[in-house]
C-alpha positions as CSV (number, residue, x, y, z in Angstrom):
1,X,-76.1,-19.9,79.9
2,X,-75.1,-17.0,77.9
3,X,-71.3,-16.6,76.8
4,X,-71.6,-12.8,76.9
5,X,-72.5,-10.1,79.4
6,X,-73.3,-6.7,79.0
7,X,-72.7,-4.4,82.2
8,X,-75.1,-1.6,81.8
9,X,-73.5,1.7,84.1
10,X,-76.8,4.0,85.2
11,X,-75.1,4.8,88.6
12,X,-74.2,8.7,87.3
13,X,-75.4,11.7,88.6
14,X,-76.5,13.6,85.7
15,X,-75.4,16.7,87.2
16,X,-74.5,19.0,84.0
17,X,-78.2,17.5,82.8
18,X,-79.7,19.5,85.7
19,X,-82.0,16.6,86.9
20,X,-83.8,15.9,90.1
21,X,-83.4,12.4,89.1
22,X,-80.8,10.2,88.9
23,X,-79.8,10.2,84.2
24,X,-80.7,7.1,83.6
25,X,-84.1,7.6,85.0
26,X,-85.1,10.7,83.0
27,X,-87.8,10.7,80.7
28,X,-86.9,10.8,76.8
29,X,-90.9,10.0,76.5
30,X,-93.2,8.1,78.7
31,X,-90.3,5.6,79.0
32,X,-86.8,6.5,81.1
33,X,-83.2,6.8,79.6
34,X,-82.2,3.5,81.0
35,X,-85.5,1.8,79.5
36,X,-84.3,2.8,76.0
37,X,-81.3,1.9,76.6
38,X,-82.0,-1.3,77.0
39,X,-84.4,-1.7,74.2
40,X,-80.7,-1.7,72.3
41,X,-78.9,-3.9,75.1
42,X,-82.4,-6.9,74.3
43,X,-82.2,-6.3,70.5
44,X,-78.5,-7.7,70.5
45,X,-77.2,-10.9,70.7
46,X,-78.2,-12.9,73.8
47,X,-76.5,-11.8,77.1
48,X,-76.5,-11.3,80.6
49,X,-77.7,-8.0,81.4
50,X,-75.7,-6.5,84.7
51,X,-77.7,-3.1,85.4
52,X,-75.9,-1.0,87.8
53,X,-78.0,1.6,89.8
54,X,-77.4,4.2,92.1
55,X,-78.1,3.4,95.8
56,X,-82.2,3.3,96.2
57,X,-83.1,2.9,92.4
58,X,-82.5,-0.7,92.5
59,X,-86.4,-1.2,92.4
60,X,-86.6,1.2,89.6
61,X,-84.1,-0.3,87.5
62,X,-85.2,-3.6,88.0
63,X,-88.9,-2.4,86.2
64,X,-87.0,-0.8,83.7
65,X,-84.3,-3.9,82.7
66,X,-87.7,-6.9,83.0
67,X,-89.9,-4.7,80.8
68,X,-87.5,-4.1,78.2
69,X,-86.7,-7.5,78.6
70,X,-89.5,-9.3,77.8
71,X,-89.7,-13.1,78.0
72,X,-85.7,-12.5,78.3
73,X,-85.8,-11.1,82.2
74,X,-84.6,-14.2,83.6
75,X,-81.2,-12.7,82.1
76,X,-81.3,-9.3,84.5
77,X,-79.5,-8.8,87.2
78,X,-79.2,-5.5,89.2
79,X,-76.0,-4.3,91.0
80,X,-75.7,-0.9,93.3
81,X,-73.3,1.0,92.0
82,X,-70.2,3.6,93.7
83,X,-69.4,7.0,93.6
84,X,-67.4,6.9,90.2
85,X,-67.4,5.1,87.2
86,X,-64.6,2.5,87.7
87,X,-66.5,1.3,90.9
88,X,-69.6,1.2,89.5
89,X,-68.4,-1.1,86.6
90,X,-66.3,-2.9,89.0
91,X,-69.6,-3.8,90.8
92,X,-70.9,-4.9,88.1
93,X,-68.1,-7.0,87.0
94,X,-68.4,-8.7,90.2
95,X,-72.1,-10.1,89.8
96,X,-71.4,-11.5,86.1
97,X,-72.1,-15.1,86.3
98,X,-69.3,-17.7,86.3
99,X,-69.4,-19.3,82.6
100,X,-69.2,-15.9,80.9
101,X,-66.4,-15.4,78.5
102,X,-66.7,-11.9,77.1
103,X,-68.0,-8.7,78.6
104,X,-69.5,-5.5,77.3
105,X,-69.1,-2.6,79.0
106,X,-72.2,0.3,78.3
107,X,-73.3,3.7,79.3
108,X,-77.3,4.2,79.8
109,X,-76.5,7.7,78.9
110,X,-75.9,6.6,75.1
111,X,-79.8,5.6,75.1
112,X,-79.9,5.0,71.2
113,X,-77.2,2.9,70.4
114,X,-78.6,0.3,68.1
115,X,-78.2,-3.7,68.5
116,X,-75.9,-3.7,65.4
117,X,-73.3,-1.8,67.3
118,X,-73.0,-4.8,70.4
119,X,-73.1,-7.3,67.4
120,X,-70.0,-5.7,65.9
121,X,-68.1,-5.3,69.1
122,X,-68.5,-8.8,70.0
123,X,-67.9,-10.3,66.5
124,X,-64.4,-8.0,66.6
125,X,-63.0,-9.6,70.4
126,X,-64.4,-12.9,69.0
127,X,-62.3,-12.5,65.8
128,X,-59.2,-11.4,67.2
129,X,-59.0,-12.0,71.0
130,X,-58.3,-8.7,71.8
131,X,-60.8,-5.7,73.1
132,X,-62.9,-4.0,70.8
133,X,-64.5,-0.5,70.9
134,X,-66.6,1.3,68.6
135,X,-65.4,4.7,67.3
136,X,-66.7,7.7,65.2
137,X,-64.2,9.9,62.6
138,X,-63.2,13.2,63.9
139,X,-65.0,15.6,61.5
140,X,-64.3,18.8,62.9
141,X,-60.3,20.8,62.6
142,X,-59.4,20.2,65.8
143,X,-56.6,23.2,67.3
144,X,-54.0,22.8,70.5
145,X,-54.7,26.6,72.4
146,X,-53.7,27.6,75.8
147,X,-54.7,31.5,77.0
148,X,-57.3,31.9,74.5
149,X,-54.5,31.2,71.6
150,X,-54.0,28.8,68.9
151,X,-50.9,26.5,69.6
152,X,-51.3,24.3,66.8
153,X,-53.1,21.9,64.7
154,X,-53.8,18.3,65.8
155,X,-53.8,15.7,62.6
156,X,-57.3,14.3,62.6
157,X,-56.7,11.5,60.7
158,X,-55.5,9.9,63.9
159,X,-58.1,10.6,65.9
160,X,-61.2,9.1,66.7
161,X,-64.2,9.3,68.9
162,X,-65.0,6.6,71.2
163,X,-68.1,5.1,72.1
164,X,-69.6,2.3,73.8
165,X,-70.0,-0.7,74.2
166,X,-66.9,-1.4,74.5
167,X,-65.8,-5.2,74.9
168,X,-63.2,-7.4,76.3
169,X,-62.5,-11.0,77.0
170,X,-64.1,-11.2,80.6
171,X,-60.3,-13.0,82.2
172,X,-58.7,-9.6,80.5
173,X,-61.3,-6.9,82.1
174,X,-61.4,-9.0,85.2
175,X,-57.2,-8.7,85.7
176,X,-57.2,-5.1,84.6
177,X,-59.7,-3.7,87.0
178,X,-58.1,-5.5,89.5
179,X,-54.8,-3.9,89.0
180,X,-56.0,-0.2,88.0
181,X,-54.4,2.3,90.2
182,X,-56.1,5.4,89.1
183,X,-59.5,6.3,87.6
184,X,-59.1,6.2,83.6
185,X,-61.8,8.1,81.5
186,X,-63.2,4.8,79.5
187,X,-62.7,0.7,80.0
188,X,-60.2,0.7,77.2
189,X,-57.3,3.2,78.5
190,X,-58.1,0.8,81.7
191,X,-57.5,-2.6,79.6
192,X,-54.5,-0.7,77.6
193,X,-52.9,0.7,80.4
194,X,-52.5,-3.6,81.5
195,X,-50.6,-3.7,78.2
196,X,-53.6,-5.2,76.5
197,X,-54.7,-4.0,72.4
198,X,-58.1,-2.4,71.6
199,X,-59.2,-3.2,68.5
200,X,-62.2,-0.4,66.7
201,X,-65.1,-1.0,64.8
202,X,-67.8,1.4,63.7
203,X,-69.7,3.6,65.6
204,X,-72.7,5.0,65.2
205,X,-74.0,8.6,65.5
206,X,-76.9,7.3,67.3
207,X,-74.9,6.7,69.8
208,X,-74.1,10.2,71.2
209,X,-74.2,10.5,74.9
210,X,-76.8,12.2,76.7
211,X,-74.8,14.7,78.8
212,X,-76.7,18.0,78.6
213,X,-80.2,19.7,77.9
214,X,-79.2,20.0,74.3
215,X,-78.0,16.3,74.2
216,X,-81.9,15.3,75.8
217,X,-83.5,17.6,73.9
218,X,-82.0,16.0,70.7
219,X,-82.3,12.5,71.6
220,X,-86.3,13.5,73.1
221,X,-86.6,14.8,68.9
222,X,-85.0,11.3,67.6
223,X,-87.3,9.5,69.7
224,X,-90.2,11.1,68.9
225,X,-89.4,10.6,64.7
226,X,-88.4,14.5,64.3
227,X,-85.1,14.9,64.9
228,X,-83.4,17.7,66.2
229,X,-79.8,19.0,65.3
230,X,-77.0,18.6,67.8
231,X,-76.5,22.1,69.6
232,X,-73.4,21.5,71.5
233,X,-73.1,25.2,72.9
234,X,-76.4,26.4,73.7
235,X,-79.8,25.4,74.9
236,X,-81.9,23.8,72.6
237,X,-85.3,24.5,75.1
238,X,-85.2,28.4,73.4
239,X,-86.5,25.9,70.1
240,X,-89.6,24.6,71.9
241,X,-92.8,26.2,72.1
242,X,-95.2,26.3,74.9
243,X,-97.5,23.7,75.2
244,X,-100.9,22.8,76.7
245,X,-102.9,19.2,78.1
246,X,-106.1,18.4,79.4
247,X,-106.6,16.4,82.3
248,X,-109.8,14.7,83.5
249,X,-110.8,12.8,86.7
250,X,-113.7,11.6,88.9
251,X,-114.6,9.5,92.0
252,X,-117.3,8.5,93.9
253,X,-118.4,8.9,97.3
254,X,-118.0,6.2,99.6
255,X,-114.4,6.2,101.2
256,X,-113.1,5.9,104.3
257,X,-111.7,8.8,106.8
258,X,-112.6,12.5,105.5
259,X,-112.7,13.9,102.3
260,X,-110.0,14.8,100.8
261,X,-110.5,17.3,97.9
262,X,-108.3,20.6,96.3
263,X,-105.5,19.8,98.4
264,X,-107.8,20.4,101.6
265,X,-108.7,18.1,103.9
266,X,-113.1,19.1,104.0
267,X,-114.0,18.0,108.0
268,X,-118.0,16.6,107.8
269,X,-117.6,16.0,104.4
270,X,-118.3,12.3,103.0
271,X,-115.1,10.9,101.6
272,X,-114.3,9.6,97.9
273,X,-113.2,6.1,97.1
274,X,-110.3,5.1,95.6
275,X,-106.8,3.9,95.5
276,X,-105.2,7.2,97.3
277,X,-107.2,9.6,98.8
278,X,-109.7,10.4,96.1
279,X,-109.0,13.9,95.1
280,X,-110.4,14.6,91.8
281,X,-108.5,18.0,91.3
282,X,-105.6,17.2,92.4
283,X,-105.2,14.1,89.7
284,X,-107.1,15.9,86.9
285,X,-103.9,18.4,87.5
286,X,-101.2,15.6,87.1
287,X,-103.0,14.1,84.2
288,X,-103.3,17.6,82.2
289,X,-99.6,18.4,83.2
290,X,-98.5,14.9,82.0
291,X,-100.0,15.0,78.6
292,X,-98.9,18.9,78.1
293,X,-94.5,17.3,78.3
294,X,-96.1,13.8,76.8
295,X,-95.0,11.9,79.8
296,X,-98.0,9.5,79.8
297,X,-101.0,9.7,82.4
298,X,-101.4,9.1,85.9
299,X,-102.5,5.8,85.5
300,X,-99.2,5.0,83.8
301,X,-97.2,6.8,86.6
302,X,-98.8,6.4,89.6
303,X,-100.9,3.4,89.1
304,X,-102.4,1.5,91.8
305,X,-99.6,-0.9,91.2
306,X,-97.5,1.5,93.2
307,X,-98.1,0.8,97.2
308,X,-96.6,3.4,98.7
309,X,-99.4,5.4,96.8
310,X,-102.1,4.0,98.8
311,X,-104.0,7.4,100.6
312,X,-101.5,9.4,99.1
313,X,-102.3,12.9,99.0
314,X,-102.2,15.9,96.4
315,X,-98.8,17.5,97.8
316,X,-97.8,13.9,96.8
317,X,-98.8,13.7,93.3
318,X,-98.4,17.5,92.5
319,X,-94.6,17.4,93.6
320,X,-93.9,14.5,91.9
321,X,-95.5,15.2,88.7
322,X,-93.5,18.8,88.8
323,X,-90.2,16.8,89.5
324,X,-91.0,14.7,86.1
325,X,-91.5,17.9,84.6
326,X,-88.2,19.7,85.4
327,X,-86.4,16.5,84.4
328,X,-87.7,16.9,81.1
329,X,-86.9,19.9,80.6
330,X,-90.8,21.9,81.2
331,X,-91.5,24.2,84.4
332,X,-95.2,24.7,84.9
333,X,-97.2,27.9,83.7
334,X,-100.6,27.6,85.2
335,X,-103.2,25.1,85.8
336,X,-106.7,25.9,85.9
337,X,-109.3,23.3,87.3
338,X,-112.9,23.2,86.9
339,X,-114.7,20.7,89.7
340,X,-118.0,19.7,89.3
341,X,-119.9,18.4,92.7
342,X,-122.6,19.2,94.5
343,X,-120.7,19.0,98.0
344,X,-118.6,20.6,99.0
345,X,-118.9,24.3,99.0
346,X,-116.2,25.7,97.1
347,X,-116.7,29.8,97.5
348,X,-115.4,30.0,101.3
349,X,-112.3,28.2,100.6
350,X,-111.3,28.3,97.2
351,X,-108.5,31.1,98.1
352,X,-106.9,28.0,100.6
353,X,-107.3,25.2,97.9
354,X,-105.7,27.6,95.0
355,X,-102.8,28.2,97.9
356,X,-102.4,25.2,98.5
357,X,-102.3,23.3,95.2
358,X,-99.9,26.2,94.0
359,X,-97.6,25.8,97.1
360,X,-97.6,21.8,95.8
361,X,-96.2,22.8,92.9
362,X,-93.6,25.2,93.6
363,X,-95.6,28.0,93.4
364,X,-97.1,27.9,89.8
365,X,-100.5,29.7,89.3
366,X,-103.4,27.5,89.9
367,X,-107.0,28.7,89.5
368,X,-110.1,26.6,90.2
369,X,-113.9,27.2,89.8
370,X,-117.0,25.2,90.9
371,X,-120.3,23.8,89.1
372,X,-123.5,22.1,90.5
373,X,-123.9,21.3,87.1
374,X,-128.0,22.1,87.6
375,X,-129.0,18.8,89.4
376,X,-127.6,17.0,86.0
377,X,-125.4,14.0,85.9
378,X,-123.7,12.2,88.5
379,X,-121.9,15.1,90.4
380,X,-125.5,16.6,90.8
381,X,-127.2,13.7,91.8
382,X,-124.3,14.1,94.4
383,X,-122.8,10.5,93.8
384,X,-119.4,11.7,93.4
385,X,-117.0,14.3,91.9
386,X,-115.3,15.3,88.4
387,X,-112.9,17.8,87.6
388,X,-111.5,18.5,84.3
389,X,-108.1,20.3,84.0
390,X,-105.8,22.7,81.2
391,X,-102.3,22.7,82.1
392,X,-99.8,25.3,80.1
393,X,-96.3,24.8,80.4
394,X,-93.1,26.1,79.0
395,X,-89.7,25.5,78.1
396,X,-87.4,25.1,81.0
């Protein structure tokens, strides 16, 4: 059994990130904040891994914490967090197993901290008992004001900014949790405030936390290999250009109940097989908007893996694949869709199925045209459908 735990907090909000989802579960790439996260926690020394989730993401963070862990998952354990900080590490303090000595206390938000930054904490509460936190230099003159005027100037060369994780000896977290009366800002002034010292090691500017749009946007650059300057007091989306995907799909006939096609439900139609309802457009759409913000495919998203997906419909996928947008930061320009099939008739209702896929996704322009395709290749031997769509989308 390990000697050391990390607690991994991904209960917050994200609020000033203006999510739909939960932080910890927004997309820097295919991959969420919390999974990246914890590509840092599984690269440190060995540990037990305490993730704590907001109510309902349990399931969510679980994928997350046994992907990144590997052969490792056997160390993961999930805890529901509480409606602040404290009580969501408090939770998490609670389901650390018995023989563990020393506990590390993480954000998710700080996604790229790398594994030499645990290593140091725990080597410095190894080495001198005490708690341990890793810090940055102030750089900037930092000023006292009040009304808009300069009061003073604050000595930077005692100040420093701190980070996490940030580590104790698991008996002195444990007692000062226990006694806490108020809500601190950080696990140290929680462990000082019982009279206990904080030692500091170095930081690492990798390890900023993700608090706003231009906070995702930079880590999103840094991810990706081109990095992207820290912009702490305006948007970085005016820096990004539009940008455009293609998405492809087809099914055969042969399913069960009616056709579903175009966000339409087509009554005397033959249906299309597969693991949802079959509708070609509909997923052609998702996979052209997915690849235009580089959040993977459909497959990768909505796989059949996913049983709650099973006859699924478009209003399903469309929604969900806006939400995933808006979390990272893209809202949707137009879609256009070209479906190739022999059946059914597109012309009388292609008004209704450009209504209703826009309506699916909040009311972005969708236009969609119809081949026969001359008689040529499966759709006009009628043996099923294809659709090929270009998404555009823009900066948020």
């Amino acid at each position: 059994m390990p000697r050391v735990a990390v607690v991994v907090v991904a209960a917050g909000s994200g609020t000033r990130l203006g999510a739909s989802s939960p932080k910890a579960f927004v997309g820097l790439d295919e991959h969420t904040i919390l999974r990246h996260c914890l590509r840092g926690v599984f690269g440190a020394p060995e540990a037990q891994v305490v993730v704590v989730a907001p109510p309902g993401f349990e399931g969510e963070a679980r994928t997350d914490a046994e992907e990144a862990a590997g052969p490792r998952r056997e160390l993961v354990t999930i805890a529901t967090g509480a409606d602040t900080r404290q009580g969501s590490v408090a939770a998490g303090l609670a389901a650390v197993w018995p023989d563990v000595e020393l506990v590390l206390v993480h954000d998710a938000a700080r996604a790229l901290t790398p594994p030499e930054v645990f290593a140091r904490v725990i080597d410095a509460v190894e080495r001198t008992g005490w708690g341990a936190i890793p810090v940055l230099p102030v750089v900037d003159t930092i000023k006292r004001v009040a009304g808009g005027e300069i009061l003073g100037v604050v000595d930077r060369s005692e100040l420093a900014a701190a980070q996490t994780p940030q580590g104790f000896r698991r008996d002195i977290l444990d007692g000062a949790y226990r006694i806490a009366d108020r809500e601190y800002t950080d696990d140290a002034a929680v462990v000082a405030a019982a009279g206990h010292q904080v030692a500091t090691v170095a930081g690492d500017a990798r390890s900023f936390k993700i608090t706003t749009p231009a906070d995702l946007e930079r880590a999103r650059g840094l991810v990706a290999g081109h990095p992207v300057p820290a912009v702490p007091f305006a948007s970085a989306s005016a820096a990004r250009a539009p940008r455009v995907g293609v998405g492809t799909d087809v099914h055969a006939f042969g399913g069960e109940g009616p056709l579903r096609l175009a966000g339409l439900e087509w009554p005397g139609e033959p249906a299309l097989s597969g693991h949802s309802d079959g509708d070609a457009v509909a997923h052609a759409m998702v996979d052209a908007l997915l690849s235009a913000a580089g959040l993977g495919d459909i497959g990768g998203r909505f796989g059949t893996s996913r049983p709650e997906l099973a006859g699924a419909h478009a209003d399903v996928f469309l929604a969900r694949t806006r939400a995933l947008l808006s979390d990272a930061g893209w809202a949707i320009g137009n879609v256009a869709v070209q479906v190739q099939t022999t059946r059914p008739r597109f012309a009388a209702r292609r008004a209704e199925a450009e209504a209703a896929l826009s309506a699916a996704l909040g009311g972005a322009s969708v236009s969609l045209s119809a081949t026969t395709t001359d008689g040529l290749g499966f759709p006009g031997r009628g043996e099923g459908v294809a659709a090929f769509a270009v998404a555009l989308i823009l900066p948020a």
